[in-house]
C-alpha positions as CSV (number, residue, x, y, z in Angstrom):
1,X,0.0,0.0,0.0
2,X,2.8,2.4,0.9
3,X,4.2,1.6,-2.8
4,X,1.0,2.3,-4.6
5,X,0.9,5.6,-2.5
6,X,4.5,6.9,-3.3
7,X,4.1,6.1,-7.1
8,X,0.9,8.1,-6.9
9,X,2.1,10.8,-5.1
10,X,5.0,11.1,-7.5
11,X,3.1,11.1,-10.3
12,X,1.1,13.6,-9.2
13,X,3.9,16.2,-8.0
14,X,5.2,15.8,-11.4
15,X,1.5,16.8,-13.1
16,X,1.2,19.3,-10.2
17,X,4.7,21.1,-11.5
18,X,4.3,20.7,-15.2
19,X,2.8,23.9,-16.2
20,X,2.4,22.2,-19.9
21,X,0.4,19.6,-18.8
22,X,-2.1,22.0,-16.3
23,X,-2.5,24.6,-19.7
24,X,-3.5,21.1,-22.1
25,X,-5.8,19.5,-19.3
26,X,-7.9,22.2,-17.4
27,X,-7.1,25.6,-19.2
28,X,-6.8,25.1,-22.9
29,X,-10.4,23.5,-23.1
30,X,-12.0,25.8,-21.4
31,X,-10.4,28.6,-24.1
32,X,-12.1,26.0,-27.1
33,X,-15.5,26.4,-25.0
34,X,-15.0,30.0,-24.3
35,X,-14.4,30.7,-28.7
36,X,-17.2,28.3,-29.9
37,X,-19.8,30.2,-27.2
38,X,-18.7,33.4,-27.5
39,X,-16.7,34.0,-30.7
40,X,-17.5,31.6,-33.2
41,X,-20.6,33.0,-35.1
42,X,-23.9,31.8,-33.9
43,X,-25.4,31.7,-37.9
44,X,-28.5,33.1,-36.6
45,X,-29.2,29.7,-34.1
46,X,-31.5,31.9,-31.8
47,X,-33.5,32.2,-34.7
48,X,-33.8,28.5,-35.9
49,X,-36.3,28.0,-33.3
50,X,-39.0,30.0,-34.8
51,X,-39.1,28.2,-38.4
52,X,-41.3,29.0,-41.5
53,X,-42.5,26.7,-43.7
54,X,-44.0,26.8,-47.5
55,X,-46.5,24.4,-48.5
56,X,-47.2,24.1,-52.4
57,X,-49.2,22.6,-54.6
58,X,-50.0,21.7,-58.0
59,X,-53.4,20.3,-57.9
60,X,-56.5,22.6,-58.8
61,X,-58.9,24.1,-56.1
62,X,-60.4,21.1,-55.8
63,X,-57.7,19.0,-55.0
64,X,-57.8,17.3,-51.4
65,X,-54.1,18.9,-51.1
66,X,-55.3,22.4,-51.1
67,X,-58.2,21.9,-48.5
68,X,-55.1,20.1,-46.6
69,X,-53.2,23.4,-47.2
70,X,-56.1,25.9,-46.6
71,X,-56.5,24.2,-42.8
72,X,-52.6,24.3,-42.1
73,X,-52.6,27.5,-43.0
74,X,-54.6,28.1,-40.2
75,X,-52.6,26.4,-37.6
76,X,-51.0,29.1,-35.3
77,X,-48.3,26.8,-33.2
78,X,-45.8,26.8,-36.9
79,X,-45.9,29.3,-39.5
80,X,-47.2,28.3,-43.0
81,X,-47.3,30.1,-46.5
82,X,-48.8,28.5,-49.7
83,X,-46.8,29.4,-52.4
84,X,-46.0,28.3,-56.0
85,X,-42.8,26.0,-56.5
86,X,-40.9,29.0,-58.1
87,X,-41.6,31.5,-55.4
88,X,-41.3,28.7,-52.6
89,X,-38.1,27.6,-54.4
90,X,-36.8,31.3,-54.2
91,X,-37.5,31.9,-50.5
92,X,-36.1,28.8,-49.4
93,X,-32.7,29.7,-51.3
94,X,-32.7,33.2,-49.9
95,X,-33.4,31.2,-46.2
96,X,-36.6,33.4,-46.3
97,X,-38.2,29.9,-45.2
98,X,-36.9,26.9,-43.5
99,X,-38.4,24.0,-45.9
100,X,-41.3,24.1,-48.1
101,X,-43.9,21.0,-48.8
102,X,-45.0,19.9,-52.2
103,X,-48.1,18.0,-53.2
104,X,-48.0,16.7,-56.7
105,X,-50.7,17.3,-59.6
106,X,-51.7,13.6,-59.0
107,X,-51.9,13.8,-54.9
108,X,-55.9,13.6,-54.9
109,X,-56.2,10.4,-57.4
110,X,-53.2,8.5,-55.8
111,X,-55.3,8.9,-52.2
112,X,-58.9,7.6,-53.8
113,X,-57.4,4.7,-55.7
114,X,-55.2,3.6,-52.5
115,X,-52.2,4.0,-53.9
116,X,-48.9,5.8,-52.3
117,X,-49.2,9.0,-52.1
118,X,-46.4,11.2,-52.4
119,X,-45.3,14.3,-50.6
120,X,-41.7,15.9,-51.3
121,X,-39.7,18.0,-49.0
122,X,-37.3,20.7,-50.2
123,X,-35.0,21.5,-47.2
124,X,-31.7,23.4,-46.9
125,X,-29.5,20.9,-45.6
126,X,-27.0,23.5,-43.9
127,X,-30.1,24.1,-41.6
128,X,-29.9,21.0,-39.6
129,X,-32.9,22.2,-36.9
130,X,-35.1,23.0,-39.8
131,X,-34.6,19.9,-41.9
132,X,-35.5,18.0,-39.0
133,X,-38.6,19.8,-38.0
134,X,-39.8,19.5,-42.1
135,X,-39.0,16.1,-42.1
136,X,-41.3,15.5,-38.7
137,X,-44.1,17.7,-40.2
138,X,-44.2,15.8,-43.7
139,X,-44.0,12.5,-41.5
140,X,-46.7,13.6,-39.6
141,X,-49.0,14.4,-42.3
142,X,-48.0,11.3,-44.2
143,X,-49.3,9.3,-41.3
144,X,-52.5,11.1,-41.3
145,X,-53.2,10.5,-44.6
146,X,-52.3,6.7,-44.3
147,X,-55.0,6.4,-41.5
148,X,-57.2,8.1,-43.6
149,X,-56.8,6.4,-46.7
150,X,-57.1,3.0,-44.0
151,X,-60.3,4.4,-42.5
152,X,-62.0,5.5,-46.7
153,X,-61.2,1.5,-47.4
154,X,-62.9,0.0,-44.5
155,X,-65.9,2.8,-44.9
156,X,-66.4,1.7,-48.6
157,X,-66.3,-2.1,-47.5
158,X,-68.8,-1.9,-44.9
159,X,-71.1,0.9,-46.1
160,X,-70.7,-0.4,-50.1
161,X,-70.1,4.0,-51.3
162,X,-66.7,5.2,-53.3
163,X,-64.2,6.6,-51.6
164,X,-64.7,9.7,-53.7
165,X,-68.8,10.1,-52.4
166,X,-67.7,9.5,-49.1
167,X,-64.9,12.6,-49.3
168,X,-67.6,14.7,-50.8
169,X,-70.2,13.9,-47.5
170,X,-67.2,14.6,-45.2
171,X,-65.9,17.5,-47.4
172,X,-69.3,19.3,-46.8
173,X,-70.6,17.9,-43.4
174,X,-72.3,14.7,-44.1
175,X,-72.6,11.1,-42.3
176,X,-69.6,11.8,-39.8
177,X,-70.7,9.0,-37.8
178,X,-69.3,6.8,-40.8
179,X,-65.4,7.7,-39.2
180,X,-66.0,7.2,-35.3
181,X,-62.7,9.6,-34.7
182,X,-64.6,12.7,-36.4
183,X,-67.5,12.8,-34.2
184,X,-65.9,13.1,-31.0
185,X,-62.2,14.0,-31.9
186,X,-59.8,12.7,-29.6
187,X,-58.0,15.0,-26.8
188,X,-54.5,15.6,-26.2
189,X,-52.9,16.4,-23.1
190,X,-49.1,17.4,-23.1
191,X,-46.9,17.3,-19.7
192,X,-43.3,18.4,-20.0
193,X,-41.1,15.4,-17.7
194,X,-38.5,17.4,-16.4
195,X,-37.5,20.6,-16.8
196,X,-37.2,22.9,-19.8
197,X,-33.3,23.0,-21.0
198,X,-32.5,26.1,-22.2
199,X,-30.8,26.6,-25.5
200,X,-27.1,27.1,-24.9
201,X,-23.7,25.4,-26.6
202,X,-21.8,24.9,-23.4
203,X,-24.1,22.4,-23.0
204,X,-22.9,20.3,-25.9
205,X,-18.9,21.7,-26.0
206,X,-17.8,21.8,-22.6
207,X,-18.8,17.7,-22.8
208,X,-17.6,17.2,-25.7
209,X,-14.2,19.0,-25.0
210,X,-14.2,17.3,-21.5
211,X,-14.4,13.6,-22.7
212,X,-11.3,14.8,-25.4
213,X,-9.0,16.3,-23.1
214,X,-9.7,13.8,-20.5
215,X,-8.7,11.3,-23.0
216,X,-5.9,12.9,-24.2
217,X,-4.1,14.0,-21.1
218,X,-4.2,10.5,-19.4
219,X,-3.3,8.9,-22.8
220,X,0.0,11.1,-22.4
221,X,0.2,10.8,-18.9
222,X,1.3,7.2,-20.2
223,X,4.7,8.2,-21.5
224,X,6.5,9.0,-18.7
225,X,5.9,5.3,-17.5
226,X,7.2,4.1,-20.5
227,X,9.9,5.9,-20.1
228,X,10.4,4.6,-17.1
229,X,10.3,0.8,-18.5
230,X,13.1,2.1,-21.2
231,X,15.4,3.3,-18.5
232,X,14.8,-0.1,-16.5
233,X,13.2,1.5,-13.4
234,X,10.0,-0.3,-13.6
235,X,12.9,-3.6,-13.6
236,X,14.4,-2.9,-11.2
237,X,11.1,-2.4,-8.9
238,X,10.5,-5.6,-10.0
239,X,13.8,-7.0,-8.5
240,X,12.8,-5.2,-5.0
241,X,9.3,-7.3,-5.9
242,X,7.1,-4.9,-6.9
243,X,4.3,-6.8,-8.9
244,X,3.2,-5.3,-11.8
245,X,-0.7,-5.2,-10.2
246,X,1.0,-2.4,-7.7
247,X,2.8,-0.8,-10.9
248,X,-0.4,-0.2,-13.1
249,X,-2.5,0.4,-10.2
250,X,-0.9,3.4,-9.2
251,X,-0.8,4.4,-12.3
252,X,-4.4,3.8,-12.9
253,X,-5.2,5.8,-9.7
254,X,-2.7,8.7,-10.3
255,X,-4.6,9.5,-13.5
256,X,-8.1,8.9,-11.7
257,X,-6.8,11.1,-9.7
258,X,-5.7,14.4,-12.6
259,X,-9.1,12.8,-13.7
260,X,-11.4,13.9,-11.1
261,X,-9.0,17.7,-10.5
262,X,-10.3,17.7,-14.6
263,X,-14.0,17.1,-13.4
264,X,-13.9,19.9,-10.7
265,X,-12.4,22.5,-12.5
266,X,-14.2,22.3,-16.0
267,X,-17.2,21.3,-14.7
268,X,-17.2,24.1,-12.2
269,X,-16.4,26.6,-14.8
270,X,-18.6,25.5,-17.0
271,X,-21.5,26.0,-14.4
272,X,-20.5,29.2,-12.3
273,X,-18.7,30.8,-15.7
274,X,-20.6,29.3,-18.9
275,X,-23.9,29.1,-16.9
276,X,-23.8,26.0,-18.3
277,X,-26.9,23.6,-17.7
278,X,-26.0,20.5,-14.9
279,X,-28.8,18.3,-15.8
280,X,-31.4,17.2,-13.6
281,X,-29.1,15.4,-10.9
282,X,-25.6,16.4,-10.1
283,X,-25.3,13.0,-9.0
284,X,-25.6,11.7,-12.7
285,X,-23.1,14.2,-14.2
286,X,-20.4,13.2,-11.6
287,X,-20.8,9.6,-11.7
288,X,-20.7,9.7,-15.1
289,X,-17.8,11.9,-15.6
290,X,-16.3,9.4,-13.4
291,X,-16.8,6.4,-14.9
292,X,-15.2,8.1,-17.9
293,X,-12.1,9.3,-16.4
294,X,-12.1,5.6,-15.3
295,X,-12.1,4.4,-19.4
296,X,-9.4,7.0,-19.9
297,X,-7.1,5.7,-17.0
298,X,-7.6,2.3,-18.1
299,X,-6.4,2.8,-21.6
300,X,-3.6,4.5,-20.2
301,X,-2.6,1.3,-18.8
302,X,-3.2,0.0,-22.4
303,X,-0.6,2.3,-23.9
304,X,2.1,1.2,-20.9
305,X,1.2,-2.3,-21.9
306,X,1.3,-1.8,-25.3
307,X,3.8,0.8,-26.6
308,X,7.8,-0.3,-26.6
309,X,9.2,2.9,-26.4
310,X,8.1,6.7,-24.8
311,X,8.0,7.7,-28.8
312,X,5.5,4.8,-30.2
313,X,3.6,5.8,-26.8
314,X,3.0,9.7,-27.8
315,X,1.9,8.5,-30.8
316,X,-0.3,6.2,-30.2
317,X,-2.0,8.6,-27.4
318,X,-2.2,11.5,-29.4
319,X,-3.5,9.6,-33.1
320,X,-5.9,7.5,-30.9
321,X,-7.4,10.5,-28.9
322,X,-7.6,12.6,-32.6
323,X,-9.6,9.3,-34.1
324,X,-11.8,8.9,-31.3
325,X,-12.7,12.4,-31.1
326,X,-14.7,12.7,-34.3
327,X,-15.8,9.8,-34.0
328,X,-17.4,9.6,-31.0
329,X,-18.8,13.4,-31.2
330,X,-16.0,15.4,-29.8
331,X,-16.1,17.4,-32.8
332,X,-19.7,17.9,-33.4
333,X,-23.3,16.9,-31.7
334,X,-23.6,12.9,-31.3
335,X,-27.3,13.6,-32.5
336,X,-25.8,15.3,-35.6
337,X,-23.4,12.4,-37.1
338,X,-24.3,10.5,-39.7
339,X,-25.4,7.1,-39.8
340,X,-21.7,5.5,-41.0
341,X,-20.3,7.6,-38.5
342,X,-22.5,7.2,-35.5
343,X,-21.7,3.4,-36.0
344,X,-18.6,3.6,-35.8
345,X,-18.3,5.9,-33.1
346,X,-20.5,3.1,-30.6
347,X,-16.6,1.5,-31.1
348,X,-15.2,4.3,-28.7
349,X,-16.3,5.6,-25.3
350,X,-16.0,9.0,-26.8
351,X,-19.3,8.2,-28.9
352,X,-21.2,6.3,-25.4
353,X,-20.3,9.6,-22.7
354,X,-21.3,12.1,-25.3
355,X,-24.7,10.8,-25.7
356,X,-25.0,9.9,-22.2
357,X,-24.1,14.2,-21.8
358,X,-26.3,14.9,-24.2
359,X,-29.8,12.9,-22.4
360,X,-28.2,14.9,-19.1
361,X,-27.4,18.2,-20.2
362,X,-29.9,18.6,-23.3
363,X,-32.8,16.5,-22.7
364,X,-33.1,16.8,-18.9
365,X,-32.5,13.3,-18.5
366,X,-31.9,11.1,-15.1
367,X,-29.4,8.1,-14.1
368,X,-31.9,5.8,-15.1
369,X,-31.6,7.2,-18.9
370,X,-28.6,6.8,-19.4
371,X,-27.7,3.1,-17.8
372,X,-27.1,1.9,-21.2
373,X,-24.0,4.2,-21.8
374,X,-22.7,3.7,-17.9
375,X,-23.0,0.2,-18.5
376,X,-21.0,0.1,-21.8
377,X,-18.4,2.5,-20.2
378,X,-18.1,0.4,-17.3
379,X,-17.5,-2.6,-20.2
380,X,-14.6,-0.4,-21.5
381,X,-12.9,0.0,-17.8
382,X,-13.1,-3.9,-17.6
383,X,-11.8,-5.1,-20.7
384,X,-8.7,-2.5,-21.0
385,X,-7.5,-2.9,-17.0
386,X,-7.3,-6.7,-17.4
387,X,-6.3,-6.9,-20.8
388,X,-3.7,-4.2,-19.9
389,X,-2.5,-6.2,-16.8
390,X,-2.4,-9.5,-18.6
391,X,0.1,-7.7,-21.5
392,X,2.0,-5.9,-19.2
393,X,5.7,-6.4,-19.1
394,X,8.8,-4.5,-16.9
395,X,10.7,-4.2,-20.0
């Protein structure tokens, strides 16, 4: 025990003393957080929450898409415009509008006869918040019209009409007992679970540039024991029988330890400087900030085990930190990456603490949503410290 704590407490004066290593692990990423909140350019954000949207059509006034478009238009929770396609095309290329929906000429014969109908969405696809929110409105629409074109085929079974005669008694107020949902139409009630996260980007880059440098500093903190296995110290602790469990857990616990110093000071800055957003439970944050310094100190014991020389260690810290990053949504939003992407990023724990920060810090989320990540992190921790120890040699 006294071993473990001198190793520790000498790898810790070192960190302590090296002002290079305090700038790359608590000050630098808080100067990457401060230029990406307050200096990078916002692109109008604030105002991607209030979006616009055209609707367009090519039928004739009789078309069930312009009666479609005629009641949307009324709707006073999203802003809509009919347009025609040239003037809806214009608008959206001037980002006068976020998206615009178009119903074909042959929207109102496709529904009668059954058939697929089709409904096209023209989005910007540098607007991510508004191609989302287009994409959700066409879905929801479609849906409607499947259950209605579902509900027009059993009518005309059991009641023997067309679907086109039953349309027209809807259309003007006619036999709605013949669809059960438009005589008493069905009630929502919304209830917000937790509370409302505001919008701000420290809550997406201060994780992101957490889970990096916290990666990144105990993936260096590695050298300097492989530099002690080049100049035959760890040897000759093993002559004065100093197992190599002692060896790597010291090590492991030294970087727990710059680890959890990481956790306090960004995490604090973050909330008392960035007003950054903690989640619902503090609790949650921690422990998971935790369990990931945990991964990171645990592949740092990989590197020892791995790496024959201090060189082939730096470089396998710093390229592995620089592929994991992207990867797992260090550079950008984990809800943001595309499909290829995001499935290779479930490879690192970069890709499994940034979502888990993401339920916390941008849904609202609790522990309890975000067990699958912890338990994948905690699968990480496992795998690297026994693999590590098994590898491990003194020279």
């Amino acid at each position: 025990m006294k071993e473990i704590i001198y190793l520790v407490g000498k790898d810790l004066k070192n960190f302590i003393t090296d002002a290079r290593s305090l700038f790359l692990a608590l000050l630098f990423p808080l100067v990457l957080v401060f230029m990406v909140v307050y200096v990078y350019p916002s692109g109008g954000e604030e105002d991607r929450g209030r979006f616009t949207f055209g609707l367009v059509s090519q039928e004739d006034e009789e078309g069930v898409s312009r009666e479609m478009i005629t009641f949307l238009e009324k709707v006073k929770s999203i802003p809509l415009q009919s347009f025609n396609f040239e003037e809806a095309y214009q608008r959206l290329q001037e980002e006068k509008i976020e998206a615009f929906l178009f119903f074909p000429s042959d929207f109102t014969s496709r529904l009668y006869s059954g058939e697929n109908t089709v409904i096209e969405v023209y989005t910007n696809p540098e607007n991510v918040k508004g191609r989302l929110a287009a994409l959700r409105l066409g879905q929801g629409l479609a849906n409607q019209i499947s259950y209605a074109q579902s509900s027009f085929e059993l009518v005309k079974r059991q009641k023997g009409i067309s679907i086109e005669e039953l349309a027209e008694r809807v259309r003007h107020g006619e036999d709605f007992q013949v669809i059960p949902s438009l005589v008493e139409p069905v009630s929502m009630n919304f209830h917000n679970i937790g509370p409302l996260v505001p919008l701000n980007r420290v809550n997406w880059a201060l994780p992101a540039f957490f889970t990096m440098f916290v990666f990144l500093a105990s993936s260096l903190g590695a050298v300097d024991l492989v530099k002690e296995k080049e100049h035959r110290i760890l040897e000759r602790l093993a002559v004065r029988g100093t197992t190599k469990g002692i060896i790597l857990g010291a090590k492991f616990f030294s970087s727990f330890i710059k680890g959890m110093v990481q956790i306090i000071f960004l995490w604090g800055a973050g909330i008392f400087i960035f007003n950054l957003y903690p989640g619902s439970s503090l609790f949650a944050l921690f422990f998971l900030s935790a369990l990931f310094v945990a991964v990171a100190s645990a592949f740092s014991l990989y590197i020892v085990s791995t790496a024959s020389n201090s060189s082939f260690a730096f470089s396998l810290g710093v390229i592995s930190s620089l592929i994991m990053a992207p990867l797992g949504g260090c550079w950008w939003p984990v809800y943001l990456m595309p499909p290829w992407m995001s499935l290779l990023g479930r490879l690192t724990p970069h890709y499994w603490a940034n979502s888990a920060f993401s339920k916390l810090l941008i849904s609202g989320g609790d522990l309890e949503a975000i067990a699958i990540e912890l338990t994948t992190l905690l699968i990480f921790v496992i795998a690297l410290y026994f693999y590590s120890v098994k590898k491990f040699d003194y020279v």
